[in-house]
C-alpha positions in Angstrom: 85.7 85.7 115.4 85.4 84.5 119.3 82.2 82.5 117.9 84.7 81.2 115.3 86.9 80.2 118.1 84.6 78.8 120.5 83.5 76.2 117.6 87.1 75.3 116.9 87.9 74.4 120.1 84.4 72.5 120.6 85.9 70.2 117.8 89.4 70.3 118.5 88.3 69.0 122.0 86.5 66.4 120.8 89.4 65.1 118.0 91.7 65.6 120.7 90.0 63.7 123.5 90.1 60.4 124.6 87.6 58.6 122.8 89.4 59.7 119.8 92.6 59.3 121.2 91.7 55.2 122.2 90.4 55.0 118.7 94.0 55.8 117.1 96.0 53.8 120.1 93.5 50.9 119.1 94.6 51.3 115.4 98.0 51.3 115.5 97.8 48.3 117.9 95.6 46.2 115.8 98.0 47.2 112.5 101.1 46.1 115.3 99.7 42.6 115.5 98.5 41.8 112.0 102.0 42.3 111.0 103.3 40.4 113.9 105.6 43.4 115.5 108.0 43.3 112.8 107.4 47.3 113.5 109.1 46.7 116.5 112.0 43.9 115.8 112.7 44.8 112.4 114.0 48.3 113.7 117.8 47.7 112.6 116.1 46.2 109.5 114.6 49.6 108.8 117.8 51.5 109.6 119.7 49.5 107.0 116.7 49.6 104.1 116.8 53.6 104.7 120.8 54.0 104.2 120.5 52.0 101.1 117.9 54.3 99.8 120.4 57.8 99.8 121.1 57.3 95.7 118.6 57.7 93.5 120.5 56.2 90.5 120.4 53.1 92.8 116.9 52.5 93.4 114.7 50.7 91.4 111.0 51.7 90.5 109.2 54.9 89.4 109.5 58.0 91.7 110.6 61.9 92.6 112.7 61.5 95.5 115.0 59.2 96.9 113.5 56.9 99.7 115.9 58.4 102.5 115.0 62.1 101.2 110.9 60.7 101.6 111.7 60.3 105.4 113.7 63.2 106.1 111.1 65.7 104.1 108.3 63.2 105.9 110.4 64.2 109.4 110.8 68.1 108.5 106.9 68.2 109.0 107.4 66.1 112.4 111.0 66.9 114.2 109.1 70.5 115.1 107.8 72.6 117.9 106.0 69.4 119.0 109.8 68.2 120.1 110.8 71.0 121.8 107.3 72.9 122.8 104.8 70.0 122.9 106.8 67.6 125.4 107.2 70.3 127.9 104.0 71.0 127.8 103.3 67.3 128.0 105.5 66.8 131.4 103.7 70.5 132.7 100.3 68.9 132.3 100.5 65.4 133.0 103.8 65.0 134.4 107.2 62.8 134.3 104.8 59.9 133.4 103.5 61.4 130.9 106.9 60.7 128.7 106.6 57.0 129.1 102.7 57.4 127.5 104.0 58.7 124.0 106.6 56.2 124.0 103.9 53.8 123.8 101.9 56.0 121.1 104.6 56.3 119.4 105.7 52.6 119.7 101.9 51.6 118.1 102.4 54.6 116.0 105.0 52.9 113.8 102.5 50.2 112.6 100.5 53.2 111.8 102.9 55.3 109.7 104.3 52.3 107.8 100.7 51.1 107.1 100.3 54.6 105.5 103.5 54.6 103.8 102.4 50.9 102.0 99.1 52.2 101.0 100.7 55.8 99.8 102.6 54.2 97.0 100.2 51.1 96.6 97.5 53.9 95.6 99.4 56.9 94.3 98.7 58.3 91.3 100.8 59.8 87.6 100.2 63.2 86.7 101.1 63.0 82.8 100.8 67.0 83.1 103.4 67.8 85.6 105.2 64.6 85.2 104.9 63.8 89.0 103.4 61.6 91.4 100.6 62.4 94.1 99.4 60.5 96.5 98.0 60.3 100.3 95.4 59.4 102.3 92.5 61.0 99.6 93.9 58.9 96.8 94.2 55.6 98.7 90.4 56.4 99.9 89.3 56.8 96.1 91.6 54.2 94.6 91.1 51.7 97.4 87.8 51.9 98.7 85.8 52.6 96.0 83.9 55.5 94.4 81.2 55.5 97.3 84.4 56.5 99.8 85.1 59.7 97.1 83.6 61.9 100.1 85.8 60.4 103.2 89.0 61.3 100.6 87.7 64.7 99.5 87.2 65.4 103.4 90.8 64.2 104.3 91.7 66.6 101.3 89.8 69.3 102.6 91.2 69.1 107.0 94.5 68.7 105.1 94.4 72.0 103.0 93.3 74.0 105.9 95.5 72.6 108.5 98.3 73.2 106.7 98.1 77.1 106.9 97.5 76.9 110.1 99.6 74.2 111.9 102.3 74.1 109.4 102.7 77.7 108.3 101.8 80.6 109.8 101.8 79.4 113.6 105.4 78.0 112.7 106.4 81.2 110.9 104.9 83.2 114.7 107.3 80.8 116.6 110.3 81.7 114.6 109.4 85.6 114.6 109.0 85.0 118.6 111.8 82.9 118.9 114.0 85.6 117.1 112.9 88.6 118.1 113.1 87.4 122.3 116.7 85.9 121.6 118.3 88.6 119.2 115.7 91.7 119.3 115.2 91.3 116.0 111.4 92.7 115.1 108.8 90.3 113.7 108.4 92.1 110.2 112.0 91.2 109.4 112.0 88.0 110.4 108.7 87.3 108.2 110.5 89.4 105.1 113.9 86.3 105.6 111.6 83.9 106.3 109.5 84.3 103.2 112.0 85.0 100.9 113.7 81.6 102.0 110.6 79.9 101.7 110.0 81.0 98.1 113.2 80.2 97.1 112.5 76.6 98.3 109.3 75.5 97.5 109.0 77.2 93.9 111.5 74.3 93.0 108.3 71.8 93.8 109.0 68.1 96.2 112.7 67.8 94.6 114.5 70.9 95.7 112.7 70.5 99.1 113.6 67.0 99.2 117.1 68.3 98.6 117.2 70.8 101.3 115.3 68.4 104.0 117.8 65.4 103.3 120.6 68.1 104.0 118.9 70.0 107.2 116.7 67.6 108.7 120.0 65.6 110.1 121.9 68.5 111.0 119.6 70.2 112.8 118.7 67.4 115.2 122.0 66.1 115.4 122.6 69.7 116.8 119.8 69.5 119.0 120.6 65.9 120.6 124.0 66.3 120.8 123.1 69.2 123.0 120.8 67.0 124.8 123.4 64.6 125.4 126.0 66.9 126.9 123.6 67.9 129.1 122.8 64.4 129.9 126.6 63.7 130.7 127.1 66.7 132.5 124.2 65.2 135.1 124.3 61.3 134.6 123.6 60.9 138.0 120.2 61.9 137.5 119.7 59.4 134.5 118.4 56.7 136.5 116.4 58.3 139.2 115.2 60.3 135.9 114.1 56.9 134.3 112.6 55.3 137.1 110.4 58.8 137.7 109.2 58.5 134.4 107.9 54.4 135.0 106.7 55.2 138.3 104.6 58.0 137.6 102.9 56.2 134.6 101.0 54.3 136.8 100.6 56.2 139.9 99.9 59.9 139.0 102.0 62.2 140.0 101.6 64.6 143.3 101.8 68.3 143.5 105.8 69.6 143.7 107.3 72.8 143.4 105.4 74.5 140.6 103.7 71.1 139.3 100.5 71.1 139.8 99.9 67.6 139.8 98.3 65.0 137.6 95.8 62.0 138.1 96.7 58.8 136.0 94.0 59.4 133.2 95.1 63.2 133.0 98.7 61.9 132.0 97.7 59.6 129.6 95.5 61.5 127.9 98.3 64.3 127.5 101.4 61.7 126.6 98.7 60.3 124.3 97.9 63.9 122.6 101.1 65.3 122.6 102.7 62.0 121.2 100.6 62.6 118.7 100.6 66.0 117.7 104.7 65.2 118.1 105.3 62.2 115.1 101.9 62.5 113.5 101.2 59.0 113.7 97.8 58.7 112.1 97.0 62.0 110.8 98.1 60.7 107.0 100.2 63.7 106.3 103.2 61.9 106.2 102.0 59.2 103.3 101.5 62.4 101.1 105.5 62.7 101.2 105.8 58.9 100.8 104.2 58.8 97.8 106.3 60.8 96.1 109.3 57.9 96.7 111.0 56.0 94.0 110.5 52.5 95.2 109.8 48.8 93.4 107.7 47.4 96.2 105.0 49.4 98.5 105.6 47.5 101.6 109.5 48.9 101.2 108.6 51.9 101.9 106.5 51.1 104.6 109.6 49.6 106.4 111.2 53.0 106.0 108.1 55.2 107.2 107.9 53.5 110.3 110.8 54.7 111.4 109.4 58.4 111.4 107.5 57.9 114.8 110.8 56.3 116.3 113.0 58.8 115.7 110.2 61.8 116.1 109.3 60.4 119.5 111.5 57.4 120.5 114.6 59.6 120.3 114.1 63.3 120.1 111.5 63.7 122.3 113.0 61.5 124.9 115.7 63.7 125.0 114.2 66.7 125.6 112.2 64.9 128.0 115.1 63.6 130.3 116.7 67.4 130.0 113.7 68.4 131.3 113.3 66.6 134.1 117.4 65.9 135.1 117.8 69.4 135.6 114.4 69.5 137.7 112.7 72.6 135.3 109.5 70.3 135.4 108.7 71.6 138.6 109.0 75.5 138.0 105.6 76.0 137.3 106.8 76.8 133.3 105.4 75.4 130.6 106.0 75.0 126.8 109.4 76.0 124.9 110.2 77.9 128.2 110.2 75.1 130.1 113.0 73.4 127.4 114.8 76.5 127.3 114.7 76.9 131.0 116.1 73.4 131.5 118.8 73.9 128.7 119.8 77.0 130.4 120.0 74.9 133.6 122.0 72.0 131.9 124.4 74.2 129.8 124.2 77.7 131.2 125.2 80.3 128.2 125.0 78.1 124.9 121.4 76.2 126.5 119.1 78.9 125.5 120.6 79.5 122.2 120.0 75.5 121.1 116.7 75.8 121.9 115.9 78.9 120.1 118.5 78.0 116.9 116.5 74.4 117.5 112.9 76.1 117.2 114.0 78.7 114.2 115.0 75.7 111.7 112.8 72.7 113.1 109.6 75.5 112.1 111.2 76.2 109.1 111.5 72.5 107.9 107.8 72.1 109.0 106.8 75.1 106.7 109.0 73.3 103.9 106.9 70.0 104.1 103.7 71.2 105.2 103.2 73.4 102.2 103.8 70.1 99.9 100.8 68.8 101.8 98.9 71.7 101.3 99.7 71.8 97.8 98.6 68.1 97.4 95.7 68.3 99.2 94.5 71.3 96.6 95.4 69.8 93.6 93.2 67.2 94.7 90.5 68.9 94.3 91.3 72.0 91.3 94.5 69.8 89.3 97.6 71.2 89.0 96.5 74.9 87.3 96.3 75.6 91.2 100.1 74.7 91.9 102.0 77.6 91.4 99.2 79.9 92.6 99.1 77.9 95.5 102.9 78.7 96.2 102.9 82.6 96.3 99.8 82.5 98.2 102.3 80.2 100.5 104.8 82.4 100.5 102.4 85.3 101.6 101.0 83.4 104.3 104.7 82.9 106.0 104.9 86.4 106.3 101.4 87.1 107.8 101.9 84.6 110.5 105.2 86.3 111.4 103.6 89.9 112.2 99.5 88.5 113.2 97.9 87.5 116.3 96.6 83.6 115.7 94.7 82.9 118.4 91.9 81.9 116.1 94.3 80.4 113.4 95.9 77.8 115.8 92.3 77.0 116.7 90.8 76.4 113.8 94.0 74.4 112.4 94.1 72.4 116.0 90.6 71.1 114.8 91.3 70.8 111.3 94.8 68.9 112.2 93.1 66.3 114.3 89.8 66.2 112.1 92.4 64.4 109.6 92.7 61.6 112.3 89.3 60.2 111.2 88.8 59.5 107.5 92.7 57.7 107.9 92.0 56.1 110.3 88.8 54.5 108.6 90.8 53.9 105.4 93.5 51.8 107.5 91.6 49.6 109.3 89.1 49.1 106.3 92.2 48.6 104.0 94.1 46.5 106.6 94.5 43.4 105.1 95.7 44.7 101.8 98.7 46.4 104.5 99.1 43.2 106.1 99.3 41.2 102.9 101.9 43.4 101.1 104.3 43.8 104.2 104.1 40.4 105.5 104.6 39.4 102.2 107.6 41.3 101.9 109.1 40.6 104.8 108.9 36.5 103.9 110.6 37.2 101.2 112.9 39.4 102.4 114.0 36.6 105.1 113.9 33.9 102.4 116.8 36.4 100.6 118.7 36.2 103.5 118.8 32.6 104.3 119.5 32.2 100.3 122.6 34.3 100.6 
């Protein structure tokens, strides 16, 4: 098993490393311009194209769930321990700077999500047997690239499959056990009993009842957790600016040793805002297009306005928030790192109720992830076996939630931190090689989209 551990994190060090890391910046950047940043100024756009996407008696086009219930199940996988664990650990390693770096992955990261979004619904498939759609990074492989790319899909499939018990089920079913057993003393076996049992009664429903719990929880639980953030904010909005202009200054200058910071070199906190901005919104890892997909929608590139709004609210505001927590109340220099860094600055911020938001926001942002991430799982095996393996594929789910609850995943996380970032590469091939096909049907769109306007 340490052998087993020692080769994870051999790849897992190369996916996550900087070559790898300048090879995804590079792609969303290249996607940014050929669509002339209409990721970036058509964000209120976006925002008005996903409100009129709540009613599914409204929309027009073939589909399983609404296009607003796409992003929030789509979000569920990303608004996670990555918000409230991975920042932290972000600041620890790289420092304040570090913050302003996955703005700017995230940013680019947009071009990237809605350019998987497009080619999720461009390329989906009809399954006449369960009456559903499937789609994702291995179908637009197949469907767009061509039979000789079959092997580049089935390899997305495979990362994917394996990932998701990893990364989006038993390590976030560990964190909620932890989470509720150092909070409330409540031991892990329960936890993984309620935690199971919840799952099941979720996911055996298939993408529309966890469509309908994600469109319900996704938006209460982070408007929880930012409203927290904000009071927090108000209670020390003297330190806003000096907060902000930390942030800018370290970005470029590296950050010195203080208090219990180590310190970071300008590389080191790039290469950490990068990663973490990443494993945050999953910009590029093509596990949100497997959600999109599923959409009921008239035009690809419509839905590709709508996904790119995942990274910016992921990233642009969550993360940002717990970031400025962070450093306002000055935890960053503690020497603590991960969710008890957050819950160390929320505790400084809001002494009493702090803690409690962190751990209430860890409990359900896992439990969303496990909600999503087992749709991707399930896609990613009926890729390969059809859908005799669906409901098989669900208990074993189910099963897995409790395991990680009351197991020791030191090998798990590394072998799903490899397989999570192994995804990075055949999507990333697929969306510069189908680039102009993206850049075709959303600039298309967006012409005609401004021609409506000018018309009315």
């Amino acid at each position: 098993m340490e052998l087993l551990k020692q080769i994870a994190n051999t790849v897992s060090g190369f996916v996550w490393g900087p070559y790898m890391l300048i090879f995804l910046v590079g792609t969303g950047i290249y996607l940014t311009i050929g669509v002339k940043f209409r990721t970036l100024t058509r964000i209120p756009q976006a925002f008005k194209t996903l409100m009129a996407g709540r009613d599914k008696d409204s929309q027009t086009g073939e589909g399983d769930i609404t296009p607003f219930q796409t992003l929030m199940t789509s979000l569920a996988a990303t608004v996670g321990t990555g918000n409230i664990a991975g920042v932290a650990t972000a600041i620890f390693l790289g420092g304040p700077g570090a913050v302003f770096w996955m703005w700017i992955t995230a940013l680019f990261g947009m071009a990237i999500k809605m350019g998987e979004a497009v080619l999720a619904v461009l390329y989906r498939e009809y399954n006449e047997e369960t009456g559903k759609f499937a789609g994702g990074p291995m179908y637009y492989i197949k469907n767009g690239m061509g039979d000789s790319w079959n092997w580049l899909g089935s390899a997305f499939a495979l990362f994917a499959g394996v990932a998701a018990f990893g990364i989006g089920c038993t390590v976030q079913s560990n964190s909620v056990a932890q989470a509720v057993q150092s909070n409330f003393g409540i031991p892990g076996y329960i936890t993984g009993i309620a935690l199971a049992v919840l799952t099941f009664v979720v996911i055996i429903g298939g993408i529309e009842r966890i469509a309908d719990v994600t469109e319900k929880l996704v938006p209460l639980m982070a408007s929880i957790y930012v409203i927290g953030t904000i009071v927090i904010i108000l209670f020390n909005i003297e330190d806003l600016v000096p907060a902000f202009k930390l942030i800018f200054n370290s970005a470029f200058s590296g950050h010195a040793a203080t208090g219990g910071f180590a310190g970071a070199a300008v590389l080191q906190m790039i290469r950490y805002g990068v990663s973490r901005g990443v494993f945050s919104n999953e910009a590029g890892l093509g596990s949100a297009a497997i959600a999109h997909a599923a959409t009921t929608v008239d035009r690809p590139a419509k839905q590709g306005v709508i996904g790119m709004l995942g990274g910016f609210l992921d990233t642009i505001v969550v993360c940002t928030m717990t970031a400025l927590v962070i450093i306002m109340t000055g935890a960053w220099t503690s020497g603590v790192t991960g969710a008890a860094l957050t819950a160390k600055a929320f505790n400084i911020g809001l002494p009493g109720p702090g803690g409690y938001i962190v751990a209430f926001g860890l409990i359900f942002f896992s439990f969303s992830t496990i909600l999503t991430w087992s749709y991707y799982g399930e896609k990613s095996f009926e890729y390969f076996f059809g859908s005799k393996v669906i409901m098989p594929y669900r208990y074993v789910w189910v099963a897995a939630v409790f395991l990680g609850a009351v197991s020791n995943l030191n090998v798990v996380w590394a072998i799903a931190s490899a397989m999570n970032g192994l995804m990075i590469v055949p999507n990333l091939i697929a969306l510069l090689v189908l680039s102009s096909v993206i850049f075709k049907e959303f600039n298309g769109y967006m012409t005609d989209e401004d021609e409506k306007s000018l018309e009315s």
